[in-house]
C-alpha positions as CSV (number, residue, x, y, z in Angstrom):
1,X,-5.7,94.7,211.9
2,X,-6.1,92.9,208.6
3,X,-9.5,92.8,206.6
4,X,-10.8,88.7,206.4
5,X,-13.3,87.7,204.6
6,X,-14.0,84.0,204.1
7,X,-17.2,83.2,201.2
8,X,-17.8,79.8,200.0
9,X,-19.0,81.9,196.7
10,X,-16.4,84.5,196.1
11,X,-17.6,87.8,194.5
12,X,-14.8,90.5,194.4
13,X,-17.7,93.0,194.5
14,X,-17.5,92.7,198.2
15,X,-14.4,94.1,198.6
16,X,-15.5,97.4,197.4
17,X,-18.1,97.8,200.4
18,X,-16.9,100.3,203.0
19,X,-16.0,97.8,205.9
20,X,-14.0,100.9,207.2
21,X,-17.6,102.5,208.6
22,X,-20.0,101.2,211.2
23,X,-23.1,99.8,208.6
24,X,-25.4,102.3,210.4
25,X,-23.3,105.0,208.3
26,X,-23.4,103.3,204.9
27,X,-26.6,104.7,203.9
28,X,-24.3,108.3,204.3
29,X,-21.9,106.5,202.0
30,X,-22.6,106.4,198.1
31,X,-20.3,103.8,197.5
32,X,-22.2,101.5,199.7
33,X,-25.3,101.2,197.1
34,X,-27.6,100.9,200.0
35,X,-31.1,99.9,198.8
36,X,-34.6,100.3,200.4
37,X,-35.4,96.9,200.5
38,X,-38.0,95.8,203.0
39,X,-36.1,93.9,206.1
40,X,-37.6,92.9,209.4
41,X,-37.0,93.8,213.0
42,X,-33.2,92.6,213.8
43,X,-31.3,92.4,217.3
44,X,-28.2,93.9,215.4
45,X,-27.7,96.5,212.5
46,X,-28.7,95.4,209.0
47,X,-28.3,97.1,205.6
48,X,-29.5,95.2,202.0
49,X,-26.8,96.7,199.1
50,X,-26.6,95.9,195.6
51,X,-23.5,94.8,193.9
52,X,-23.7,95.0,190.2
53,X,-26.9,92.5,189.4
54,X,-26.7,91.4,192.8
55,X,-28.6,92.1,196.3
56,X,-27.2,91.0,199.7
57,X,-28.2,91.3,203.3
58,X,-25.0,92.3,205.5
59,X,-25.9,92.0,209.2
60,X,-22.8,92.9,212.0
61,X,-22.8,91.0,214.6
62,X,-19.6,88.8,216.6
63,X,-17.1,87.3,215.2
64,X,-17.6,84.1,216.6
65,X,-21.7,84.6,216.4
66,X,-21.2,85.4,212.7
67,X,-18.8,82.1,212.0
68,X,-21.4,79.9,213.7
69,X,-24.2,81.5,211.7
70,X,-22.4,81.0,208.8
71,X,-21.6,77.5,208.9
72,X,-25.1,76.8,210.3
73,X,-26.7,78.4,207.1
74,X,-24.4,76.6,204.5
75,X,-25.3,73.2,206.1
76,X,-29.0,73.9,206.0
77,X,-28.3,74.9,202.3
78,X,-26.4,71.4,201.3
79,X,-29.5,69.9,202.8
80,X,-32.0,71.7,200.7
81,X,-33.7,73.4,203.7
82,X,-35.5,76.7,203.3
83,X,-32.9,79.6,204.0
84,X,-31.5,82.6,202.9
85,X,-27.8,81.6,201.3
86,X,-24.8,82.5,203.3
87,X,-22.4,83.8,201.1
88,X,-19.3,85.6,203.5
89,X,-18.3,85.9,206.8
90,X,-16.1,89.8,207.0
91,X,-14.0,90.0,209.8
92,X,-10.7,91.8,210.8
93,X,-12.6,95.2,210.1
94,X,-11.0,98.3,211.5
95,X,-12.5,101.8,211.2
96,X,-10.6,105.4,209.8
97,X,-8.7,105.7,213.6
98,X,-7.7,101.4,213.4
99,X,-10.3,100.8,216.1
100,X,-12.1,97.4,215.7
101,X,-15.8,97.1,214.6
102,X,-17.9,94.7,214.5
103,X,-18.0,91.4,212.1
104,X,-20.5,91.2,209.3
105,X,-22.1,88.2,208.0
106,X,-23.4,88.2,204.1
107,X,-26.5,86.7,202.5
108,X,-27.7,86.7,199.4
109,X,-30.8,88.2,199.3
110,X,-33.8,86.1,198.7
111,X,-35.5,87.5,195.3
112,X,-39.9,88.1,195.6
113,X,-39.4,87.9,199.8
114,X,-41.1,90.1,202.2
115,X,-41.1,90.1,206.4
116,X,-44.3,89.9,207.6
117,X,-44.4,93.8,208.5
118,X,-44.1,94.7,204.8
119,X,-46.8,91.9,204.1
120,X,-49.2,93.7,206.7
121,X,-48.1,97.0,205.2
122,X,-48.9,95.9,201.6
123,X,-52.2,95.1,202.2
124,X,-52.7,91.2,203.8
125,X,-56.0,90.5,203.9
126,X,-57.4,89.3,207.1
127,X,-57.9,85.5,205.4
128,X,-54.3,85.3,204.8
129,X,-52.8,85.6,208.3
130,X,-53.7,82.2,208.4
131,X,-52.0,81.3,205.9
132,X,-48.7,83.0,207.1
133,X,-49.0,81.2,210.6
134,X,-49.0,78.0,208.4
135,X,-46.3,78.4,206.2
136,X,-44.1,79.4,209.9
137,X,-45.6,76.1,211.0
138,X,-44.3,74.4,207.9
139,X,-40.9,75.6,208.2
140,X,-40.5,74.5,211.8
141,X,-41.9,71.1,211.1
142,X,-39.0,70.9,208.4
143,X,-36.5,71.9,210.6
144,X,-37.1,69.5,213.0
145,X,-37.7,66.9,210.7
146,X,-33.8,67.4,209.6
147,X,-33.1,67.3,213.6
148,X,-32.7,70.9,213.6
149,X,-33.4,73.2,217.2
150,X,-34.2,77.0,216.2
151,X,-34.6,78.3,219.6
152,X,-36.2,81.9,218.6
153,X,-39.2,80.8,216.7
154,X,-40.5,84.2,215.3
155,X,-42.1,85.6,212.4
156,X,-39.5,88.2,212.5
157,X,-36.8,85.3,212.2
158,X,-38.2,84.7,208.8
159,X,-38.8,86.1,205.3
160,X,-41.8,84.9,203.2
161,X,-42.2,84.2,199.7
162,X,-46.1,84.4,197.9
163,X,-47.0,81.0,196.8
164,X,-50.3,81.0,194.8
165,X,-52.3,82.7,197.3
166,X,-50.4,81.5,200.3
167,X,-47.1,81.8,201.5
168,X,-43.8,79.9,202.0
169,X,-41.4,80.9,204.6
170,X,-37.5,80.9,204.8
171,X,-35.6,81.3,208.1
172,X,-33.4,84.2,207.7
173,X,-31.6,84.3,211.4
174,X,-30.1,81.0,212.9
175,X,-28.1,82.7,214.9
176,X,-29.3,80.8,217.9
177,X,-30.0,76.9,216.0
178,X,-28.0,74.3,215.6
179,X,-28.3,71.1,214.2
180,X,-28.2,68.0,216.2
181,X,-27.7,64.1,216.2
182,X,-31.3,63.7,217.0
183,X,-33.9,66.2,218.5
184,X,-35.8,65.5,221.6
185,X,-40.0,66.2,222.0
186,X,-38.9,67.9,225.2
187,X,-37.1,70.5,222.6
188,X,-39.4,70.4,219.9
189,X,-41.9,71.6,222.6
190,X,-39.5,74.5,223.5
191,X,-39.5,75.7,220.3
192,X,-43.3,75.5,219.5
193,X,-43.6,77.2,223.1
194,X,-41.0,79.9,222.1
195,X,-42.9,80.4,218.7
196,X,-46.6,81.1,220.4
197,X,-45.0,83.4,222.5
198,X,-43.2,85.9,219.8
199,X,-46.2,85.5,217.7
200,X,-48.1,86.7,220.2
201,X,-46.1,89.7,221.1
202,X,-45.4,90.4,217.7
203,X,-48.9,90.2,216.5
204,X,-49.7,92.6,219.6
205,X,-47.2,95.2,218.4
206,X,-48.5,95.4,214.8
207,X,-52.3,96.0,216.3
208,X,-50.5,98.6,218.6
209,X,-49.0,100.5,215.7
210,X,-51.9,101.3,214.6
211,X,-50.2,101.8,210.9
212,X,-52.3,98.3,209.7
213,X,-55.4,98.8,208.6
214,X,-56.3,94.1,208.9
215,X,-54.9,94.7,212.7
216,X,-58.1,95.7,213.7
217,X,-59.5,92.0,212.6
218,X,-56.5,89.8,214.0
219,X,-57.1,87.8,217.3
220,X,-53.7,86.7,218.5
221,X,-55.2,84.1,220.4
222,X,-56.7,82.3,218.2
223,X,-53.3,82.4,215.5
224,X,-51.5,81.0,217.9
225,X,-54.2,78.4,219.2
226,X,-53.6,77.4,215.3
227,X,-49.9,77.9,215.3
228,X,-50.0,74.9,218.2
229,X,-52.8,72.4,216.4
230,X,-51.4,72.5,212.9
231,X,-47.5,72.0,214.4
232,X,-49.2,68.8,215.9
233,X,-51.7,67.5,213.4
234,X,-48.6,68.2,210.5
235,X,-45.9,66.5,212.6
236,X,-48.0,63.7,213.7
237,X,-49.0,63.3,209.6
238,X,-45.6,63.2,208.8
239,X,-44.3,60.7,211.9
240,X,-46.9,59.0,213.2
241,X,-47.0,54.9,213.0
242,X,-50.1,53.2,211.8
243,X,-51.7,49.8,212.3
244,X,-53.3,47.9,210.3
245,X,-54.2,44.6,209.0
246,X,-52.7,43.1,206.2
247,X,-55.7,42.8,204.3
248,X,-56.0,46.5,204.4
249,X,-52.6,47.1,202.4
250,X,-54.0,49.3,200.4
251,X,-53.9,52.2,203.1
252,X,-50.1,52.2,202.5
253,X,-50.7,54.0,199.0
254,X,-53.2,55.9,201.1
255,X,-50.9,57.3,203.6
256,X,-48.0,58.3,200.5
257,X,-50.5,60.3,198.8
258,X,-52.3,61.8,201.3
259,X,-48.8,62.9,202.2
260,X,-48.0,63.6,198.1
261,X,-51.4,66.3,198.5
262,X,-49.5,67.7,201.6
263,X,-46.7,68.6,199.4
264,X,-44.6,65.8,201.0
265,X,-42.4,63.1,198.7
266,X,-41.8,59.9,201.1
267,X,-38.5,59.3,200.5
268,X,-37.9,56.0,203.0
269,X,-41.2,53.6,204.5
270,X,-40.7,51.3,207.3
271,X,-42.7,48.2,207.4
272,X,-43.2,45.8,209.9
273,X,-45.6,42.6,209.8
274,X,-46.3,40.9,213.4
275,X,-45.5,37.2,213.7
276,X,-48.6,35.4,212.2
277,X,-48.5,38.0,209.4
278,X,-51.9,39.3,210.5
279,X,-50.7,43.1,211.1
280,X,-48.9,45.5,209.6
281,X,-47.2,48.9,211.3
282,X,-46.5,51.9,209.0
283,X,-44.0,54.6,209.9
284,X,-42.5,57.0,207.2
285,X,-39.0,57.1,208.2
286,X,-37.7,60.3,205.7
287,X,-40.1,63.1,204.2
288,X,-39.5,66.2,202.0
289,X,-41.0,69.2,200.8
290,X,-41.3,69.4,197.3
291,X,-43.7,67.3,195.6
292,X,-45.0,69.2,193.4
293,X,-42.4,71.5,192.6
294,X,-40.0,68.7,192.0
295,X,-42.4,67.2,189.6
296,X,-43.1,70.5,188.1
297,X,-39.2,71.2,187.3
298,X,-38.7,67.2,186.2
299,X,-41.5,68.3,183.4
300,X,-41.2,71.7,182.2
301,X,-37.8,73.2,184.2
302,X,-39.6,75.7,185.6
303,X,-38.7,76.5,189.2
304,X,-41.4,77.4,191.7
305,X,-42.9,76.7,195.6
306,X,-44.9,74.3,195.9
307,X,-48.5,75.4,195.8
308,X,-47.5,77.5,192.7
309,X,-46.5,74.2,190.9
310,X,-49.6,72.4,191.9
311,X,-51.2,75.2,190.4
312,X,-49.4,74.8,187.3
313,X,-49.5,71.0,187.0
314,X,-53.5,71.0,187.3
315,X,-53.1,74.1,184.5
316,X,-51.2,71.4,182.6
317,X,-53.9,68.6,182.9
318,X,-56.6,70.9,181.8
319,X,-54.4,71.7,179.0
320,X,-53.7,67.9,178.4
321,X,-57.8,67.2,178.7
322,X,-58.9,70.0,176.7
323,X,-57.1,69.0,173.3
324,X,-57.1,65.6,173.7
325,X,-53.7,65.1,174.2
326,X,-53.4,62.1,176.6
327,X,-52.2,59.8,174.4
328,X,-48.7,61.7,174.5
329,X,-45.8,61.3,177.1
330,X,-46.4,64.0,179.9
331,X,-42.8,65.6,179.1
332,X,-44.1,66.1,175.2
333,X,-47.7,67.9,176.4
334,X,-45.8,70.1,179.1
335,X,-42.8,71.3,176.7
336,X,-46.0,71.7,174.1
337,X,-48.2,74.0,176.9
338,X,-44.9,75.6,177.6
339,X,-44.8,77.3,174.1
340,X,-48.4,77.7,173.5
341,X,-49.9,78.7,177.3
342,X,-46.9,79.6,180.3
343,X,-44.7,81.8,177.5
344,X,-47.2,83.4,175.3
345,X,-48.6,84.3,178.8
346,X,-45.9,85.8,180.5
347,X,-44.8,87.7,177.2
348,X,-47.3,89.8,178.0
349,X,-45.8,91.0,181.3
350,X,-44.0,94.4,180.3
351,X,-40.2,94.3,181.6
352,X,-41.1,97.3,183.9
353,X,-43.7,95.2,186.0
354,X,-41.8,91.8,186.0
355,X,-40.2,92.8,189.6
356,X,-44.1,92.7,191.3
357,X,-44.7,89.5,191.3
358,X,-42.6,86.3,190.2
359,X,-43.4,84.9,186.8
360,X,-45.4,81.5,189.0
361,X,-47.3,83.3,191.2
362,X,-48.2,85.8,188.4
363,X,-49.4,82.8,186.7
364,X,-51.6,81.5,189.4
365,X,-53.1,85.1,189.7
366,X,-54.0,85.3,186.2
367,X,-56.1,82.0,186.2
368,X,-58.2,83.5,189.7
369,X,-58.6,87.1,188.1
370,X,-59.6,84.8,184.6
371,X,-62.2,82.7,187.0
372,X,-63.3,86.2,187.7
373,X,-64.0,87.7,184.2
374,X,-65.1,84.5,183.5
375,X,-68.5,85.0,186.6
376,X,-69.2,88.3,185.7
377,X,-69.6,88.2,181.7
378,X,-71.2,84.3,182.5
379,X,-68.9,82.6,179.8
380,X,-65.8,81.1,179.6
381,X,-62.7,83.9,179.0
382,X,-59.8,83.3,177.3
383,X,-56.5,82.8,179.6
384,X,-54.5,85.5,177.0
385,X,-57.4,87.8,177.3
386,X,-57.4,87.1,181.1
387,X,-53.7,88.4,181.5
388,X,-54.0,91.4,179.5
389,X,-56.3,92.3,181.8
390,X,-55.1,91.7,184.9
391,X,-51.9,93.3,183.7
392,X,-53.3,96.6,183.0
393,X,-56.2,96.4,185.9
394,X,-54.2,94.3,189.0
395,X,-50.6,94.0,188.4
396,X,-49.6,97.6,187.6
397,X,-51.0,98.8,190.9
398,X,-48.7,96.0,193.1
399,X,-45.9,97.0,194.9
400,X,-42.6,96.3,194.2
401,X,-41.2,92.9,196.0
402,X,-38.3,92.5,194.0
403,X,-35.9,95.0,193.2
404,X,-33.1,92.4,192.1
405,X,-32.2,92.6,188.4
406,X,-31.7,88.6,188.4
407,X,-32.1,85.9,190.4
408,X,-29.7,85.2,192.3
409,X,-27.0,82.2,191.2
């Protein structure tokens, strides 16, 4: 039986992983550089190793089940969807006696991500489950905007990023989606029915384990009551047509940036005037995520979720208001707060702490623990003087969510 792997980003460093031993062993085997990485509840066997300055997820499952994963994940990558990167499909693997195990499928691992167990575990405060039901919702409404079924909506399907005090999700397992010509309501349904249902029981089971201290505040009915109503009030935002009369053209602005402060670019409008000109029907025909991290990278190159660059671009208004500096092009004032606020700021983050947090949502925490400071000693404190503080008072008692030495490329 002859070893196959097939990668769309070849890294020999693969090759060196043990596929001779069932992954449940590699942790036995110190050439497997198996780290303790947080990873969620998984139908098949899953190990997270390093590789030089890089982490991956290896899951075995079928051959076949692994292919289709694979090619599902690297199509929702070329179209910018939220997802962990495929990066191999191993096959062919026989064990020391030439008996066949299992094929593994390889992701990159997604640097500052946690499954909602670890999130719960780390200390989520009872506000933010909320917040992690909406970013699921989010994700879902994404999929299905790019005519992609899921069919195992789950928070244990996905891996969440912090995202200035909120969270953005990313599916991690589409073993059972595929994307389609067009998806029906009938199966967007299913997979909003599918989604209440795992929430539920999975929400059940971390108030059963009585290892989470905010389980004892969570009512599952009411998360997923909110899981339904925000799938439906986002999706009808997104879709709906509107009607109006063509003296009120205005309200197309309107609709684009109340969908801009959703996070949403409007990529394609359709427009349609009735006969006599008297009415006018609105339907946004292609949406994306992004807004304001889009705008954010345009300006200053930084890379970020969304809520993290809205943080920063209102940072960089204040900036722009408070020395007088709107006269100048946007591009000169952000490369200008670059060197004299986001830099001098995160300079003060000692290498040793840099894997807490990433360097946006670090950012956004500084400002609240500054707003803080600022309450208590009733005066305005400076943003440096803010972040030493925090440093030595809040970061250095996070845990660890990222144990990857770089992103990865």
């Amino acid at each position: 039986m002859a070893l196959r792997i097939v990668a769309n980003r070849p890294d020999p460093a693969i090759l060196t992983l043990p596929w001779d031993t069932p992954l449940a062993e590699w942790a036995e085997r110190p050439d497997a550089t198996v780290v303790p990485l947080p990873r969620g509840l998984s139908r098949h066997v899953v190990r997270i190793v390093r590789l030089h300055d890089r982490v991956y997820a290896v899951k075995e499952t079928q051959e076949d089940i692994a292919f289709r994963e694979y090619r599902v994940l690297r199509d929702l990558q070329r179209m910018q969807l939220p997802a962990v990167v495929p990066q191999a499909v191993v096959a062919g693997r026989p064990d020391h006696d030439g008996e066949p195990l299992p094929a593994a499928l390889v992701t990159q691992h997604l640097r500052f991500s946690l499954p909602y167990r670890s999130l719960f575990e780390h200390g989520l405060a009872p506000e933010q489950v909320p917040s992690l039901v909406d970013a699921l919702v989010v994700l879902l409404v994404r999929l299905h905007l790019a005519d992609f079924y899921w069919g195992d909506v789950s928070l244990s399907n996905v891996l969440f990023r912090r995202d200035a005090g909120g969270f953005a999700a990313y599916l991690v397992d589409a073993e059972t989606g595929e994307l389609r010509q067009s998806l029906s309501k009938q199966m967007r349904e299913y997979d909003v029915m599918v989604g209440t249902e795992n929430v539920f029981a999975e929400l059940m089971d971390v108030m059963a384990s009585g290892t989470v201290p905010v389980a004892s505040t969570i009512d599952p009915d009411a998360i997923v009551e909110r899981l339904q109503s925000r799938y439906e009030q986002l999706w009808t935002e997104l879709t709906a047509a509107e009607t109006f009369s063509a003296d009120d053209s205005w309200r197309v602005e309107q609709r684009i940036e109340r969908l801009n402060d959703l996070g949403f670019d409007v990529e394609e409008i359709d427009i349609v005037t009735d006969v006599d000109g008297d009415e006018m029907r609105l339907q946004p025909r292609v949406v994306e995520l992004g807004h304001h991290a889009r705008e954010l990278q345009n300006l200053t190159g930084l890379v970020a979720e969304d809520e993290q660059a809205r943080r920063l671009l209102n940072d960089i208004a204040a900036f722009t208001s408070s020395r007088d500096l709107g006269r100048l092009d946007r591009e000169v004032v952000a490369q200008r707060w670059l060197r004299e606020v986001w830099e001098p700021l995160q300079a003060l983050v000692p290498t040793e702490l840099r894997g807490k947090l990433a360097p946006a949502e670090i950012f956004h925490e500084v400002l609240v623990h500054r707003w803080f400071l600022s309450e208590r000693a009733g005066r305005s404190v400076r943003l440096l003087d803010a972040a030493r503080s925090y440093v030595d008072t809040v970061l250095t008692q996070k845990p660890e969510e990222a144990l990857a030495a770089e992103p990865e490329a």
